[in-house]
OpenMM code with the backbone's topology and positions (N, CA, C; nanometers):
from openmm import Vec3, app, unit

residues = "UNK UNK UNK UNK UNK UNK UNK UNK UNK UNK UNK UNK UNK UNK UNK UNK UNK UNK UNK UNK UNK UNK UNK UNK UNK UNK UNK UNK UNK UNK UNK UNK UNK UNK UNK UNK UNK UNK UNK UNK UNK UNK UNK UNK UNK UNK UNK UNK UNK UNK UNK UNK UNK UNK UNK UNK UNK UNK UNK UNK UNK UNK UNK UNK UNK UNK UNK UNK UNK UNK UNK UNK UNK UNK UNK UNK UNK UNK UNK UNK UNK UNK UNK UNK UNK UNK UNK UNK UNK UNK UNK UNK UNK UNK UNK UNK UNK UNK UNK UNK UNK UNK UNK UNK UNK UNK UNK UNK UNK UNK UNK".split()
positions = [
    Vec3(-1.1420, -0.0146, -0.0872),
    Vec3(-1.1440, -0.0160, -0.2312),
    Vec3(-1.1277, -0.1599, -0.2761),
    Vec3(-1.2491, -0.1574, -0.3717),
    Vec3(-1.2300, -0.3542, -0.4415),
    Vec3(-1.1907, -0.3124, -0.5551),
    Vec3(-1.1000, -0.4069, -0.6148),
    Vec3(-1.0413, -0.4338, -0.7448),
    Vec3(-1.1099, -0.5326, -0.8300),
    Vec3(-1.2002, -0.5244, -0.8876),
    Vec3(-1.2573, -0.6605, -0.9778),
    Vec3(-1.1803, -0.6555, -1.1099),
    Vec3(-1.2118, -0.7996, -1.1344),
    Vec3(-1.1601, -0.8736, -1.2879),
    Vec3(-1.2574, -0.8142, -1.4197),
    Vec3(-1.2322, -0.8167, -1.5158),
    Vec3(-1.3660, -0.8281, -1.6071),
    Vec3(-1.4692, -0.8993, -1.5734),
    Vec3(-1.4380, -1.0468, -1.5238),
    Vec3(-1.5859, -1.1398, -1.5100),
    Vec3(-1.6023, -1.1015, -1.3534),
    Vec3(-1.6031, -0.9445, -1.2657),
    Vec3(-1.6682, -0.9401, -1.1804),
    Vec3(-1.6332, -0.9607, -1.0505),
    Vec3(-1.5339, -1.0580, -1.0437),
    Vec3(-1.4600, -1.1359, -0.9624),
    Vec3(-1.3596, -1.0977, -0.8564),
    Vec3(-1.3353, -1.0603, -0.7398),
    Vec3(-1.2656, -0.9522, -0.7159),
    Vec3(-1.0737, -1.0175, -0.6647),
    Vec3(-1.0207, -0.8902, -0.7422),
    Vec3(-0.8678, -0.9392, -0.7840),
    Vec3(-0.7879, -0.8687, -0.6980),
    Vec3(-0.8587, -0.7768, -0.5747),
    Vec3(-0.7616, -0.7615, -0.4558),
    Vec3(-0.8582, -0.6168, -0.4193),
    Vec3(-0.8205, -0.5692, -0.2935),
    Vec3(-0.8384, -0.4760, -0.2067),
    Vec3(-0.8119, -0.4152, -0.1294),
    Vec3(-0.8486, -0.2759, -0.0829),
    Vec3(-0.6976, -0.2066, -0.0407),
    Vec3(-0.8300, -0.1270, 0.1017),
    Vec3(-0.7803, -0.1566, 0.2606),
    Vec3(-0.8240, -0.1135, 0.3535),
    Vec3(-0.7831, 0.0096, 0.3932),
    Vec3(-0.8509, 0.1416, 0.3327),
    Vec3(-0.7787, 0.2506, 0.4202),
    Vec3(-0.8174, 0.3503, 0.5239),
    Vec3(-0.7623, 0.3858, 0.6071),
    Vec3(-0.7747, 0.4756, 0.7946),
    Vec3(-0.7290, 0.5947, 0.7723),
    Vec3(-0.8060, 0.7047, 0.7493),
    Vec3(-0.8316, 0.8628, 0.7746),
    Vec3(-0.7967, 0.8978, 0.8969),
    Vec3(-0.7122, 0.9206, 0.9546),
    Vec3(-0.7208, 1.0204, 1.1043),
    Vec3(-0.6747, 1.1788, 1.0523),
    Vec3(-0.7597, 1.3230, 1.0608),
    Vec3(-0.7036, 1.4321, 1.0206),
    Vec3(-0.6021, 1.4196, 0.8881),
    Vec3(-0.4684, 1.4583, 0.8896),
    Vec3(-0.3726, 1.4848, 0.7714),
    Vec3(-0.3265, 1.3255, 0.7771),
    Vec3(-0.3320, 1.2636, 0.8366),
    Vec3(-0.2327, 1.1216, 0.8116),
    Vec3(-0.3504, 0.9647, 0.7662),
    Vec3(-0.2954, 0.9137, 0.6794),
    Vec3(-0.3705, 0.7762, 0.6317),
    Vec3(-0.2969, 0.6873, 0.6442),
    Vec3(-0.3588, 0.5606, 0.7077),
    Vec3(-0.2675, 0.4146, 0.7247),
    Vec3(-0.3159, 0.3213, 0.6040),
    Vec3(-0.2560, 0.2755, 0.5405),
    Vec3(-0.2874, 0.0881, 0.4720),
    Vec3(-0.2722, -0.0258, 0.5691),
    Vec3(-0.3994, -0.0055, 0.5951),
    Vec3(-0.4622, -0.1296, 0.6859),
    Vec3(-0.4322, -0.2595, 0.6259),
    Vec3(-0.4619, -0.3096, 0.5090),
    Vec3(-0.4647, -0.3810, 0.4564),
    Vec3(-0.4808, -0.4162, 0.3122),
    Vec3(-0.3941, -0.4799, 0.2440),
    Vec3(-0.4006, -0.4973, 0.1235),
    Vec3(-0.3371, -0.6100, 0.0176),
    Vec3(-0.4569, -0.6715, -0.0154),
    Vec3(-0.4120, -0.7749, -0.0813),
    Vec3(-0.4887, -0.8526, -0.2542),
    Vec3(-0.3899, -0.9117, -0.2779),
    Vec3(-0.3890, -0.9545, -0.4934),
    Vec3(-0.4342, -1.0957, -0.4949),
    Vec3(-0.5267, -1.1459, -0.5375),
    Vec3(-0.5560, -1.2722, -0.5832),
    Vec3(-0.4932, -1.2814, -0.6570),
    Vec3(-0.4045, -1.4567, -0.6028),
    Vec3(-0.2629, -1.4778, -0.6252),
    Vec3(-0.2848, -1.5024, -0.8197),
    Vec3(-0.3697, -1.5533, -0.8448),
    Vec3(-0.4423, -1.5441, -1.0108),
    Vec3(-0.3475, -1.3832, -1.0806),
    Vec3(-0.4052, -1.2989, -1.0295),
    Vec3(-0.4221, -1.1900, -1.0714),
    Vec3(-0.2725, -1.0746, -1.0359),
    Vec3(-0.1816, -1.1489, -0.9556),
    Vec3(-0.0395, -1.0699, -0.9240),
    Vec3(0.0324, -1.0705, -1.0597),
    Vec3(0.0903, -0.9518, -1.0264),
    Vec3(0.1773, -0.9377, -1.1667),
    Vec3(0.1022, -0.8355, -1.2940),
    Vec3(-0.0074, -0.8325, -1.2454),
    Vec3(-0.0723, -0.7229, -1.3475),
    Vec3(-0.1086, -0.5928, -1.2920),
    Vec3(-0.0216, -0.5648, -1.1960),
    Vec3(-0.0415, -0.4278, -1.1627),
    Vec3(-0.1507, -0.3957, -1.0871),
    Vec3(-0.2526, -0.4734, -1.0650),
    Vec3(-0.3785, -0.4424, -0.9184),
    Vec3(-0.3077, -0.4105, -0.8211),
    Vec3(-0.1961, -0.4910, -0.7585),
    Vec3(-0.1451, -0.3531, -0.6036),
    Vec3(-0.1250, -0.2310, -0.6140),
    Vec3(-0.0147, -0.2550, -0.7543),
    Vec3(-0.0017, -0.0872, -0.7943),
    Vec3(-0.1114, -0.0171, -0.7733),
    Vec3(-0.2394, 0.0117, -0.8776),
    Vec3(-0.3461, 0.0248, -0.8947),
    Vec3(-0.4172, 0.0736, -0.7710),
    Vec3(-0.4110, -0.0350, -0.6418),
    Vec3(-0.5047, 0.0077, -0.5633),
    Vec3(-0.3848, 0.0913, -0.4440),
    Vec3(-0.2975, 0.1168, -0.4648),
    Vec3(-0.1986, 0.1886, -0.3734),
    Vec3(-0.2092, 0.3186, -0.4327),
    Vec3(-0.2101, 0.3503, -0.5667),
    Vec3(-0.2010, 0.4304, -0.6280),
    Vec3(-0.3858, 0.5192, -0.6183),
    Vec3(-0.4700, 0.4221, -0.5930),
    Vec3(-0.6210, 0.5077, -0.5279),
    Vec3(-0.6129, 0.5698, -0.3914),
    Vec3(-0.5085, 0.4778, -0.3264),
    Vec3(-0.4953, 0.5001, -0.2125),
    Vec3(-0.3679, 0.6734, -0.2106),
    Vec3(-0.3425, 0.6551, -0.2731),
    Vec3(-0.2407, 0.8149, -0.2584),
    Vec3(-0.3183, 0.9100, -0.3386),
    Vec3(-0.3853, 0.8821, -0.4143),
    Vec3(-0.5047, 1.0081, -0.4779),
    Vec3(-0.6195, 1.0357, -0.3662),
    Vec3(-0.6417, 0.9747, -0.3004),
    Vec3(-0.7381, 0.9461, -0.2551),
    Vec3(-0.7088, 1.0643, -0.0865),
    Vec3(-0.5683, 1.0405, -0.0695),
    Vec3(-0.4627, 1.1312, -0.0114),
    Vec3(-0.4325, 1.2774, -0.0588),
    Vec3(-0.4235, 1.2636, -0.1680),
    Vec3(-0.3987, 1.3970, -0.2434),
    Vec3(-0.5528, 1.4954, -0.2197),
    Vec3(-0.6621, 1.4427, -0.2558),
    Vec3(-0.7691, 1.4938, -0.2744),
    Vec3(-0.8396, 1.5111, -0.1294),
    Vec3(-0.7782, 1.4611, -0.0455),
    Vec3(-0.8473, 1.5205, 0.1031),
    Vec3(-0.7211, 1.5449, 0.2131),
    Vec3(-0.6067, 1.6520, 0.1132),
    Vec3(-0.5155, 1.6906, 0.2264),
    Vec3(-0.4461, 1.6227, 0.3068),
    Vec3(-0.4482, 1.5030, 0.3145),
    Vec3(-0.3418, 1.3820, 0.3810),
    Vec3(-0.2156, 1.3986, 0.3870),
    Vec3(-0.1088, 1.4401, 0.4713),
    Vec3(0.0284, 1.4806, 0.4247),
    Vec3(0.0976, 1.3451, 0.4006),
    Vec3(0.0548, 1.2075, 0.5100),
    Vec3(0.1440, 1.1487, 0.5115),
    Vec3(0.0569, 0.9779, 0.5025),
    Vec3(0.0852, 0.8894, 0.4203),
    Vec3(0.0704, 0.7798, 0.4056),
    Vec3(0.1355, 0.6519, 0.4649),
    Vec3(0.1177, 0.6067, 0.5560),
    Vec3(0.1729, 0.4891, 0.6664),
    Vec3(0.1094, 0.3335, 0.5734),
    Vec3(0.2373, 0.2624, 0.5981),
    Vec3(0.1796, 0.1353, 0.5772),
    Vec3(0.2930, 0.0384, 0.6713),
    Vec3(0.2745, -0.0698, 0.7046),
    Vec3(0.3604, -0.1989, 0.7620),
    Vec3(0.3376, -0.3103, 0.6633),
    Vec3(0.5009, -0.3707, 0.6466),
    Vec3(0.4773, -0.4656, 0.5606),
    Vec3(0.5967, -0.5555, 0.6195),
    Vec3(0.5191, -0.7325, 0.6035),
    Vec3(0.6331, -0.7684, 0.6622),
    Vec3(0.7727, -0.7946, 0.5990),
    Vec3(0.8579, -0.8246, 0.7042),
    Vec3(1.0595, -0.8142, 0.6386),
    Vec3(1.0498, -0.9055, 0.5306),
    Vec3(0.9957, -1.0356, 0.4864),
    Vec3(1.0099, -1.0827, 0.4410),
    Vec3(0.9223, -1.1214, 0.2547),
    Vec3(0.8345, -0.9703, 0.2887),
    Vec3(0.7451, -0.9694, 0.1571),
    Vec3(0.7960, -0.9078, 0.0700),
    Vec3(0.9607, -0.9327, 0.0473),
    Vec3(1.0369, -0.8207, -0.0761),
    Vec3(0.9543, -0.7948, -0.2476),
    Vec3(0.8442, -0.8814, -0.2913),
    Vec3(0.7403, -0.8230, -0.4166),
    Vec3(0.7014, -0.6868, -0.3252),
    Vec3(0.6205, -0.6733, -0.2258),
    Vec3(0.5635, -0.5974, -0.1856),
    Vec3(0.6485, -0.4961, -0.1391),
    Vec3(0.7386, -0.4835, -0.0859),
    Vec3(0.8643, -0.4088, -0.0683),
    Vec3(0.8977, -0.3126, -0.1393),
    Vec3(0.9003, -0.3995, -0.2722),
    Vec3(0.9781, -0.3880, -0.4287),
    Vec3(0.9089, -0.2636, -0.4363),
    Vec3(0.7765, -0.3146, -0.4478),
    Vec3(0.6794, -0.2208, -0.5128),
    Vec3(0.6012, -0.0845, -0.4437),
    Vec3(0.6661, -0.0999, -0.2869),
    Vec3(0.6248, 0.0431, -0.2258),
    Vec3(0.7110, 0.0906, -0.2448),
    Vec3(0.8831, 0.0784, -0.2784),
    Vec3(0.9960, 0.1748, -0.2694),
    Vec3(0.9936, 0.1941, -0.4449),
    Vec3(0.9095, 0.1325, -0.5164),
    Vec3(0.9337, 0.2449, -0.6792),
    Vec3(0.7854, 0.3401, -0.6431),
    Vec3(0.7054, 0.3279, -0.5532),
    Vec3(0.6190, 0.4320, -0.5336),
    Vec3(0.6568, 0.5264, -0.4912),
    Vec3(0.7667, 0.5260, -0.3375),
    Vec3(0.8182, 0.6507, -0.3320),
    Vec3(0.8136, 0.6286, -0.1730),
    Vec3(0.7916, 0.5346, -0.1459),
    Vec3(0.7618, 0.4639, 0.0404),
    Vec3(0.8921, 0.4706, 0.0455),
    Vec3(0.9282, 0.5125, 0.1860),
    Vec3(1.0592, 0.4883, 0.2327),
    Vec3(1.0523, 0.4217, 0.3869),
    Vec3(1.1254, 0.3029, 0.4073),
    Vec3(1.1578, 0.2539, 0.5383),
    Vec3(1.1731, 0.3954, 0.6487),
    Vec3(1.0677, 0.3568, 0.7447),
    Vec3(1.0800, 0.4858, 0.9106),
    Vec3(1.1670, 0.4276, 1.0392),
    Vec3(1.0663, 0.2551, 1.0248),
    Vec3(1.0830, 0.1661, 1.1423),
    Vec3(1.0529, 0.0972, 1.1009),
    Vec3(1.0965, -0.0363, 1.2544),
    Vec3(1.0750, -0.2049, 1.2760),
    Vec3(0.9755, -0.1924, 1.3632),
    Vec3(0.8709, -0.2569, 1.3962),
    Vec3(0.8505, -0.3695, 1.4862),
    Vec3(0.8736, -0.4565, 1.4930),
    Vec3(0.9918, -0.4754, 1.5966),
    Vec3(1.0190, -0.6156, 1.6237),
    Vec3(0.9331, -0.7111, 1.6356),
    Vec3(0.9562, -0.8463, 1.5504),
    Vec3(0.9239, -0.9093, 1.6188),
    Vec3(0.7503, -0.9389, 1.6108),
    Vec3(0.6988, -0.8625, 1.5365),
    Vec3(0.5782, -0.7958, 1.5575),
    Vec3(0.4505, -0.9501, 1.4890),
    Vec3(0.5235, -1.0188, 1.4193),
    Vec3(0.4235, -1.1077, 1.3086),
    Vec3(0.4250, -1.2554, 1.4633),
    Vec3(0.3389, -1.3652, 1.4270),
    Vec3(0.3186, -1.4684, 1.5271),
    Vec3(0.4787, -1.5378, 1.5200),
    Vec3(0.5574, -1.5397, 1.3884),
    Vec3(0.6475, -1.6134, 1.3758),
    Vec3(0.7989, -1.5715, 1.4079),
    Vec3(0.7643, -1.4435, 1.4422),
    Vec3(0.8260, -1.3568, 1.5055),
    Vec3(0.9472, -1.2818, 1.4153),
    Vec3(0.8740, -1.2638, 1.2956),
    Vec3(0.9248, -1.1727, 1.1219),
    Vec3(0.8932, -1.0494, 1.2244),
    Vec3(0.9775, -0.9310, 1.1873),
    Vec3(0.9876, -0.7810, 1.1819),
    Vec3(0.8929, -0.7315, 1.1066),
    Vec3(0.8202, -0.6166, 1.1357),
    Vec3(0.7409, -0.5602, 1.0576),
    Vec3(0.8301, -0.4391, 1.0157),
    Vec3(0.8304, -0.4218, 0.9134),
    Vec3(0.8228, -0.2675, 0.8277),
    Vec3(0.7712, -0.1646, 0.8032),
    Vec3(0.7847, -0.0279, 0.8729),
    Vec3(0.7382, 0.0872, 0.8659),
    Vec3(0.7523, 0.1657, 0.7670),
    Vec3(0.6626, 0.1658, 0.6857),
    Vec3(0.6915, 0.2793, 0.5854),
    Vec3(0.5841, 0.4288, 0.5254),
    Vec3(0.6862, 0.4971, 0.4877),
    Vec3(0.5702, 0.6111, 0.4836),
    Vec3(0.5947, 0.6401, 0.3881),
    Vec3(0.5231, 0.7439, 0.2714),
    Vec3(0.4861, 0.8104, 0.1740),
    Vec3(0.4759, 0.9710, 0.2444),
    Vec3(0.5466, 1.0734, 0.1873),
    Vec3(0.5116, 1.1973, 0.2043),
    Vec3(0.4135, 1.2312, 0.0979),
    Vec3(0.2800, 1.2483, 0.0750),
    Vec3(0.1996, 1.2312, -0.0447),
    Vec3(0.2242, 1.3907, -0.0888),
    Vec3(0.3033, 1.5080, -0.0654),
    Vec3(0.2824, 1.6379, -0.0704),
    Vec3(0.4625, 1.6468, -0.1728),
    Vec3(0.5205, 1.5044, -0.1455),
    Vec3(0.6541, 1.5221, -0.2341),
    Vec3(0.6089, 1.4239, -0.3623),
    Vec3(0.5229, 1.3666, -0.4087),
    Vec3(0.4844, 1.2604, -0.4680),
    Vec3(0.3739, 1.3165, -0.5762),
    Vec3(0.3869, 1.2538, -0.7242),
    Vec3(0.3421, 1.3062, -0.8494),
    Vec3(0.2626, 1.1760, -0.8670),
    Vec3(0.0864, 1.1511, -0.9270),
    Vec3(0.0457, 1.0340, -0.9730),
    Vec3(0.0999, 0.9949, -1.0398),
    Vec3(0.1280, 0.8543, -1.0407),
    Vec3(0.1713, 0.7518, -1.1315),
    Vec3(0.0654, 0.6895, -1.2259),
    Vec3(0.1208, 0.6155, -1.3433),
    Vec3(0.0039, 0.5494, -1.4185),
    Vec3(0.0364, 0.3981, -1.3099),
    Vec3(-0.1495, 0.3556, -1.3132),
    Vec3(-0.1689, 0.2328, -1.2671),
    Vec3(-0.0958, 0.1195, -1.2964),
    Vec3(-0.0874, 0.0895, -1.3834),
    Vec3(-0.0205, -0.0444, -1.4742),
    Vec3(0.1106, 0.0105, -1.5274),
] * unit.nanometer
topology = app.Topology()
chain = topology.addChain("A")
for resn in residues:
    res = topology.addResidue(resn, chain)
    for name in ("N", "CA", "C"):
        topology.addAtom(name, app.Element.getBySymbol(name[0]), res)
């Protein structure tokens, strides 16, 4: 999923992995321009409809220890810490396991 600006321009994007009932966030990221206006929300929030509408029970993402905006903003979605990977980034930051039960979870507005 691309996120464009009005002039077209694209203001972030969200990578997502189908296996049966479970979906991962591969990847996802805000042109630094454009943070603060709610595009992560936005495209996290396609990403759990997107869940809802093809039976997905459970939503996986990793984020690293040290990205507390991004943090911030999966635990008012409803993400809760599972696990670490240690160790897991080149600099040797912890990764963060988190999941979404999308079957306990109500849409949110985007913005």
């Amino acid at each position: 999923m691309v996120a464009e600006t009005d002039e077209m321009s694209v203001a972030g994007y969200l990578c997502l992995k189908q296996v049966l009932d479970e979906a991962e966030i591969l990847d996802v990221a805000v042109d630094l321009r454009a943070r603060g206006r709610g595009v992560g929300r936005a495209l996290v929030n396609w990403a759990a409809s997107f869940c809802r509408e093809h039976a997905v029970g459970v939503l996986a993402l990793e984020v690293r220890v040290g990205n507390l905006e991004a943090i911030s903003l999966y635990e008012s979605m409803g993400f809760r810490e599972v696990g670490r990977r240690r160790k897991y980034y080149e600099n040797g930051d912890d990764a963060i396991l988190m999941d979404l039960n999308i079957g306990e979870t109500e849409e949110c507005d985007a913005v």
